[in-house]
C-alpha positions in Angstrom: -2.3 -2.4 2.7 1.6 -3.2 1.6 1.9 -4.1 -1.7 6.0 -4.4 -1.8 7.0 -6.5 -5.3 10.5 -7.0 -5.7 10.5 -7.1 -9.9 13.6 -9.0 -10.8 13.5 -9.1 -14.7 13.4 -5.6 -14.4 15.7 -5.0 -11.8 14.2 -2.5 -9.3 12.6 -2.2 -6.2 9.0 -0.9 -6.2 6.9 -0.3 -2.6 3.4 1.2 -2.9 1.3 2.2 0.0 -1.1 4.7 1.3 -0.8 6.5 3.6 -3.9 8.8 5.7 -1.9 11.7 5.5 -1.7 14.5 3.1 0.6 15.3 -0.1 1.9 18.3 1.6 2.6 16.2 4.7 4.2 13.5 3.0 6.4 15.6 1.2 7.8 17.8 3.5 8.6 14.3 5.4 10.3 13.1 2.1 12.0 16.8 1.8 13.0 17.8 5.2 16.9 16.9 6.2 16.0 16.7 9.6 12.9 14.4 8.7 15.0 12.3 6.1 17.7 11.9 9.0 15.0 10.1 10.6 13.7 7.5 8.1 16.9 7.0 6.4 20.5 8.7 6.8 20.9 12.5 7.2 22.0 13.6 4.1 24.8 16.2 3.3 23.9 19.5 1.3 20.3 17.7 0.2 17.4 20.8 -1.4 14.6 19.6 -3.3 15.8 21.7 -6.2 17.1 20.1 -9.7 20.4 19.9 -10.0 21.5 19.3 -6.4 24.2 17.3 -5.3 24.0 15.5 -2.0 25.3 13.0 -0.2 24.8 10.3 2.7 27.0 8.4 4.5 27.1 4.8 5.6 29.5 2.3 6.8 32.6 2.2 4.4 33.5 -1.1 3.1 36.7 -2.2 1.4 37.8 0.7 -1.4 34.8 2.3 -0.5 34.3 5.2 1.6 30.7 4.9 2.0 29.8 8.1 0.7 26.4 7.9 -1.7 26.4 10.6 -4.1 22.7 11.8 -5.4 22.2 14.5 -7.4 18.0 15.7 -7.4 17.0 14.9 -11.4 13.3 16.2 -10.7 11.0 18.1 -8.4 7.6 18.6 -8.6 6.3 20.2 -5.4 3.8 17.7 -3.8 3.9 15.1 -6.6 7.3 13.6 -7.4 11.1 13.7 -6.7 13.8 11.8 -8.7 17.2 11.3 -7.9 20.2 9.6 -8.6 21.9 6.9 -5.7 25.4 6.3 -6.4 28.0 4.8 -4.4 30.4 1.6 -4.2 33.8 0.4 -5.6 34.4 -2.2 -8.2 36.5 -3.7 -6.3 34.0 -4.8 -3.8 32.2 -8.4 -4.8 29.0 -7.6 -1.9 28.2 -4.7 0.6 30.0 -1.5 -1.2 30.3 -2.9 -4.8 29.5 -0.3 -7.6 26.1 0.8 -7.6 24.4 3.3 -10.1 20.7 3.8 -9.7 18.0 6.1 -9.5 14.9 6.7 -6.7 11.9 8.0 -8.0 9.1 9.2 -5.4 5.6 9.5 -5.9 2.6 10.8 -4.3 -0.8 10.7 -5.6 -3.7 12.1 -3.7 -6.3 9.3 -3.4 -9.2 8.8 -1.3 -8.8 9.6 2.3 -5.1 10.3 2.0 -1.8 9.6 -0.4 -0.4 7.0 -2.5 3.4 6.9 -2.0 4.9 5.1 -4.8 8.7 4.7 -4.5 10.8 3.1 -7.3 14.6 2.1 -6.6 15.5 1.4 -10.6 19.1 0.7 -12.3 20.4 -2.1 -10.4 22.5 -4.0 -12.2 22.4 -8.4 -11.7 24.5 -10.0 -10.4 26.9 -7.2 -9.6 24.0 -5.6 -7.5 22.5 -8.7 -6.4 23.5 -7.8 -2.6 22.0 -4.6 -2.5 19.0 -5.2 -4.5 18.3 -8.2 -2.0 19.0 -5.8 1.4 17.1 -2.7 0.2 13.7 -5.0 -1.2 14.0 -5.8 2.8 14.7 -2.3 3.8 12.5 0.4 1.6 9.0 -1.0 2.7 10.0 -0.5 6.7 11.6 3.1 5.4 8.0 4.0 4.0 6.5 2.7 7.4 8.6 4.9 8.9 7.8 7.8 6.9 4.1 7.0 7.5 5.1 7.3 11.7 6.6 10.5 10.5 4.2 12.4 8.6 1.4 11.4 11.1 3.5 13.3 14.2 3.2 16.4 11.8 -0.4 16.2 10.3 -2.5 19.2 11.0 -5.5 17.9 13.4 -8.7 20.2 12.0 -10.1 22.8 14.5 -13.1 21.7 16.1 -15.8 24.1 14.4 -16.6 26.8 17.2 -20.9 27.5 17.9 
């Protein structure tokens, strides 16, 4: 069912799977701080509104104070979210060097569930070879993750009552 292509000509990250859950599911699973603390990294002042500035934070390395900065470029309820991942120090050669790149989310309602498209894009070669390399590994067990998630919050249907 994975169908995780790493696209180096055009430098970004692309995992596509389905999942048997629903849109609203998925999304409040991608939307949630709580939830996103459990597939990823708890974010810092993170609302599914344009414009918002968040933040995660990771192991520092080097000049870097391993804070990621995101700001949310797009929100469509349900369908899509964009935003920026920034983070990193020029100064760094691997882990921590200067990243500048954009997540894009995706969820398409398909037969017998969703489509969850994500697309890491913007990563610059060979500056970004590390990270490119670590997070091809990384986002396809996120979205199985997310998958684990969503299904511990899925609605069961009421049995119909005679």
């Amino acid at each position: 069912m994975s169908d995780a292509a790493i696209m180096a000509d055009s430098h970004e990250i692309v995992v596509d799977e389905v999942f048997p859950h629903t849109p609203e599911v998925v999304w409040k699973t991608l939307t949630t701080a709580e939830l996103m603390g459990r597939w990823l990294m708890t974010p810092i002042g993170f609302e599914p509104t344009k414009g918002a500035h968040f933040t995660y934070q990771t192991t520092p390395a080097g000049p870097w104070d391993g804070v990621i900065r995101c700001e949310v470029l797009e929100v469509r309820p349900n369908e899509r979210l964009v935003h920026t991942w920034s983070g990193g120090h020029d100064a760094n050669a691997e882990y921590g060097s200067r990243l500048e790149t954009v997540v894009t989310w995706t969820l398409s309602k398909v037969d017998g569930g969703v489509r969850v498209r994500l697309v890491h894009s913007g990563f610059r070669r060979p500056n970004n070879d590390f990270a490119f390399k670590n997070m091809s590994k990384g986002w396809p067990k996120v979205l199985q993750t997310i998958d684990a998630i969503a299904g511990e919050h899925e609605v069961e249907p009421r049995p119909d009552r005679n």
